[in-house]
N, C-alpha and C positions, 0 to 999 in steps of 0.2 A: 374428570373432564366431562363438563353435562353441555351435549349438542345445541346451538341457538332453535334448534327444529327438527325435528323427525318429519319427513314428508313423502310423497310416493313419486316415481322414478321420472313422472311427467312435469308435476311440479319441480324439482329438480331441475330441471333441463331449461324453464324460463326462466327460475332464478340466473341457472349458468350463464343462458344468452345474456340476459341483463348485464352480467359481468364484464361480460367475455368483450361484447364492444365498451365495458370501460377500461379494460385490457388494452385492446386495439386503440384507442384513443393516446393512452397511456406509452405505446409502443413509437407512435406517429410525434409525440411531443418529445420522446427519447430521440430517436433520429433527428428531429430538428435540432435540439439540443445539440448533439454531438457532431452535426454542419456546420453550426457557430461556432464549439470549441476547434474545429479544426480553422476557422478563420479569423483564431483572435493574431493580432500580431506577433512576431518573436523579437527573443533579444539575442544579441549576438553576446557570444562568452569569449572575453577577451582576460580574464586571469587564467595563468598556468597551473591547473589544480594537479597534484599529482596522488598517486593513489597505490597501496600495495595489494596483490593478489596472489592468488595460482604463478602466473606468467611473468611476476615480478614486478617492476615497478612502471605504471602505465600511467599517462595522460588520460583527462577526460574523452579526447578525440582516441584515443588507443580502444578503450571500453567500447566504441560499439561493433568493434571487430570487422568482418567486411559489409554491416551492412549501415544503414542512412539511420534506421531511426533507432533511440537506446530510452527503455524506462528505466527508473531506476525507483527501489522500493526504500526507503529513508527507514532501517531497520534498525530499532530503541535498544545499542549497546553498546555503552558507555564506556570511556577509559577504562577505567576503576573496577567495571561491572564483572561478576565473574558466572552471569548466564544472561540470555536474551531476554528481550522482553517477550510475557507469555501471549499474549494479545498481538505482536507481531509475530512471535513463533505460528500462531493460527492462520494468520495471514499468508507466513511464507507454507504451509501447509496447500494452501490453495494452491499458488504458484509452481511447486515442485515439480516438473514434467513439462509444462507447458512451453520452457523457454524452447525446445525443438520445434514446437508449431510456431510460434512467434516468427522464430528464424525465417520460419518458408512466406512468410510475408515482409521481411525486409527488417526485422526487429529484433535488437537485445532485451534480454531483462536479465536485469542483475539487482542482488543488494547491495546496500552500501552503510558503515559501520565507523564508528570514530573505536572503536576498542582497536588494540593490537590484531594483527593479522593472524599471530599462533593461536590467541584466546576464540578469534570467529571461526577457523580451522577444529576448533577441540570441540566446539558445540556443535559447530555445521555436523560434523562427526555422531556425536551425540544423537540427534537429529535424524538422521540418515537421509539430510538433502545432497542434491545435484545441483542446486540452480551455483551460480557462480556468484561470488560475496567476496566483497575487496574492503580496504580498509582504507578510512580516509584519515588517521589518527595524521596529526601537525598539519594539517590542511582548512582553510578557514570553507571546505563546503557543507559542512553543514551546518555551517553559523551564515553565509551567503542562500541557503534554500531555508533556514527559518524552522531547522529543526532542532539548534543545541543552542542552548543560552546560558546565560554567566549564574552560578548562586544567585550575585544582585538583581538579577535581572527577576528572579524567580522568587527571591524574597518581598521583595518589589510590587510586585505583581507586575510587571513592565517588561515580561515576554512577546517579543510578538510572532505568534499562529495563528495560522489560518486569516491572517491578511487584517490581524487586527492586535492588537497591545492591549494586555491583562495579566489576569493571572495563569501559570500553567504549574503544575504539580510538581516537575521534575528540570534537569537540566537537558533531557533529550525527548524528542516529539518523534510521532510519526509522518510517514507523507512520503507522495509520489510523486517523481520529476521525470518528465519527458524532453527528451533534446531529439535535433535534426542535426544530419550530417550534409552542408552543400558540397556540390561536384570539388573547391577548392580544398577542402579541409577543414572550412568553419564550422565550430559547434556552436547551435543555438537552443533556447529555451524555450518552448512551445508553450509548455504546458504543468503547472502543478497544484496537487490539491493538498487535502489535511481531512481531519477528523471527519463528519461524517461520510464526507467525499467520498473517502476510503470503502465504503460500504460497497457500493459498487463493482470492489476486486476481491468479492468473498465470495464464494460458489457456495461454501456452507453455509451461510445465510441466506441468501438466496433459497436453499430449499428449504433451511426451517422454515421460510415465507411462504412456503408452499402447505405446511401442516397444519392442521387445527388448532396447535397452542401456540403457534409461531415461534419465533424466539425465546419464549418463556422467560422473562427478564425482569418483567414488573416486578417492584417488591425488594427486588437487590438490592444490596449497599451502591452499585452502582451495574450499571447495564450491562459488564463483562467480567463480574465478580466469579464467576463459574468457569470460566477457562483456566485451564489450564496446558502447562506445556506436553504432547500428547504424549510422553511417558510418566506422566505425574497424576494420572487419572489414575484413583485409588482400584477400580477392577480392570 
């Protein structure tokens, strides 16, 4: 790993400035950004999705337990599949702990899964997470949030993510949905993203962006060919 420059501790410091207000610039267009998403429109959820868990068998409006707003993490594990996906295993890695800070701001997070309930149990296990993972197996939502699609659809190329119709690799995506709970009981839909979106809820990324080789990715078969699920790491 050969340095852009070796320099002394003054020059150093005007490079940083120079940064540091494209940082703060950077900071200022993030905020604005995340005033818009808080004022795009909602929709109001009028199908009865029902879902199994921990607590047994629960409504969407049940999931956000006593408080208003519920994310939900669109975790890649399929009927059939008989382990998570490794690239969402990393994801829920970030997440693990944090639903108790959430809470104290009015918030759920949980995942959500089309596998059987005992199969998301055996790996959650595996895993050694806390966060809470429910199963939406005979439920049309995650074919309504745009993250499971038919073979045809995949053979096709005539999936559509991330808010557009092509091709996707599999019959299960990832992606985050946000709902609101009003004072009557309605659940609505604020808010959802997909692929690079997702970047944004990785704390581990975030600081390789902080290091000299950053993510180190260039060159892969593809940008996340090196994860793996964190007991599958050969040392």
């Amino acid at each position: 790993m050969e340095p852009p420059k070796i320099v002394s501790q003054e020059d150093w410091l005007v490079a940083r400035r120079s940064h540091l207000a494209r940082e703060k610039e950077f900071t200022r267009l993030r905020d604005q950004l995340s005033r818009e998403r808080r004022a795009l429109p909602w929709v109001k959820i009028d199908k009865p999705y029902r879902f199994e868990g921990p607590d047994g068998a629960q409504t969407l409006g049940d999931l956000f337990g006593p408080r208003r707003q519920l994310i939900v993490y669109h975790f890649m594990l399929g009927p059939t599949w008989q382990e998570g996906c490794k690239s969402c295993s990393f994801w829920a890695d970030n997440f693990d702990g944090i639903d108790a800070h959430l809470a104290h701001r009015d918030t759920t997070l949980l995942l959500v899964s089309r596998a059987p309930l005992e199969r998301i149990a055996a790996f959650k296990q595996r895993m050694g997470w806390r966060i809470k993972w429910v199963s939406s197996l005979g439920s049309d939502f995650n074919r309504d949030f745009h993250v499971a699609f038919t073979p045809e659809e995949v053979a096709g190329k005539q999936a559509y993510y991330n808010y557009t119709r092509g091709g996707f690799p599999m019959e299960e995506a990832p992606g985050i949905s946000v709902f609101a709970k009003a004072a009557d009981g309605t659940v609505l839909h604020t808010y959802s993203c997909y692929a690079r979106g997702l970047d944004m809820l990785n704390g581990a990324y975030h600081l390789l962006d902080l290091t000299p080789k950053g993510r180190d990715e260039d060159g892969l078969a593809h940008h996340m060919s090196w994860v793996r699920h964190h007991d599958r790491y050969e040392d």
